[in-house]
VOLO-521370 format. One line per field, with one value per residue (C-alpha): x, y, z; residue number from 1. Coordinates in steps of 0.25 Angstrom, whole numbers. Example, Ala and Ser with C-alpha at 12.3 -4.5 7.8 and 13.67 -1.06 7.14 Angstrom:
BEGIN
u	[49/55]
v	[-18/-4]
w	[31/29]
num	[1/2]
***
This chain:
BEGIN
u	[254/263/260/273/267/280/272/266/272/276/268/256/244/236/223/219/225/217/222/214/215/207/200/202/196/191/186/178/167/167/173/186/194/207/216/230/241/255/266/279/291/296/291/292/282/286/289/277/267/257/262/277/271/261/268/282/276/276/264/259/247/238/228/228/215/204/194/184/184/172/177/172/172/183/188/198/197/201/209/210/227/230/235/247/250/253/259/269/272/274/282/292/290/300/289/280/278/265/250/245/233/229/214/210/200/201/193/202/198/194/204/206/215/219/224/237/249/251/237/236/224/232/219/217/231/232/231/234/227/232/225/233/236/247/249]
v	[727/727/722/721/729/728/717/729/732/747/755/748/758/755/754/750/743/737/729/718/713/701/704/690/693/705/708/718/727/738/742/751/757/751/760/758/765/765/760/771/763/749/738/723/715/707/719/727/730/739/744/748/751/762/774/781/783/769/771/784/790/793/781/774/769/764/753/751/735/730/720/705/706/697/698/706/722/732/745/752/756/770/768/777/768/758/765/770/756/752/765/763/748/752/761/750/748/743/746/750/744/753/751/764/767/769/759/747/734/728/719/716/706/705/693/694/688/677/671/658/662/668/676/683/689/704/709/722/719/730/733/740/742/742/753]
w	[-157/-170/-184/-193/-205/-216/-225/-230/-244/-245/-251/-247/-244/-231/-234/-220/-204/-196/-181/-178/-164/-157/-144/-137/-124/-116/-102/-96/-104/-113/-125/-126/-136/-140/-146/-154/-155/-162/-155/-156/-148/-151/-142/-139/-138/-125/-118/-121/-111/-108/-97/-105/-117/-113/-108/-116/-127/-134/-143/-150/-141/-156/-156/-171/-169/-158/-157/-146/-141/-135/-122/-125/-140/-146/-158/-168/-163/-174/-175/-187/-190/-195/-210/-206/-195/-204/-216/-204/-202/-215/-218/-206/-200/-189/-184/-184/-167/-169/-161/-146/-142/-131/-123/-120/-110/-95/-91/-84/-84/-100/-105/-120/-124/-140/-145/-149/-159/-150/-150/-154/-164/-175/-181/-168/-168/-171/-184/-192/-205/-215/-228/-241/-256/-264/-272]
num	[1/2/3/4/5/6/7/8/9/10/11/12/13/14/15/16/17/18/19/20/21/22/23/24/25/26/27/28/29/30/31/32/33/34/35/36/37/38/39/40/41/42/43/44/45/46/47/48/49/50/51/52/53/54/55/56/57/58/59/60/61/62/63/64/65/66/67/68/69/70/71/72/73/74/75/76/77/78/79/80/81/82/83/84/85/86/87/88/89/90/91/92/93/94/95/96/97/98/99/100/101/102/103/104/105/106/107/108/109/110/111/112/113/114/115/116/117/118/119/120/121/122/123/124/125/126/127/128/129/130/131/132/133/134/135]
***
């Protein structure tokens, strides 16, 4: 996932990032931890899979942040974004590959499926609500 972040004056200070995703549907039991993680490499989004984008290296391995999704609870899911993730982005757009969502358990079989930009309810779309001052 990628948020074009350069509507953000320079010299703004980050007071706080959060990504909002809506949970449209789940199956199976249990809660599991989501994690997200910065992209490194340049992608597309209509070649970009799972199964292509996992391996070489394509996102750094450090976790930004974690939160634990209970299956069957719809709604908007949130992951709080590093402040240095996104002043790196502002400093150097070009750097800017955007986010890895990445399940992280083990455990085969839940399904979570996060509404994305092209659903047709715009408010359910993905979010990266940034929060900052001007000096």
């Amino acid at each position: 996932i990628k948020f074009d972040s350069s509507e953000i004056p320079a010299g703004a200070i980050i007071t706080s990032a959060t990504l909002r995703l809506y949970l449209e549907s789940s199956f199976g039991s249990g809660s599991y931890n989501i994690g997200m993680y910065k992209i490194i490499k340049p992608w597309s989004e209509t070649t970009a899979t799972w199964n292509n984008f996992s391996s070489g290296g394509n996102f750094d391995s450090t976790r930004q942040a974690v939160t634990t999704v209970a299956l069957g609870t719809k709604g908007f899911k949130e992951w709080t974004v590093p402040l240095a993730l996104v002043n790196g982005w502002i400093a150097s757009p070009s750097l800017n590959y955007g986010l890895a969502m990445v399940y992280e358990s083990s455990t085969k079989g839940p399904d979570y499926e996060f509404a994305s930009k092209e659903n047709t309810t715009l408010a359910n779309h993905p979010q990266l609500v940034i929060n900052y001052t001007l000096p």
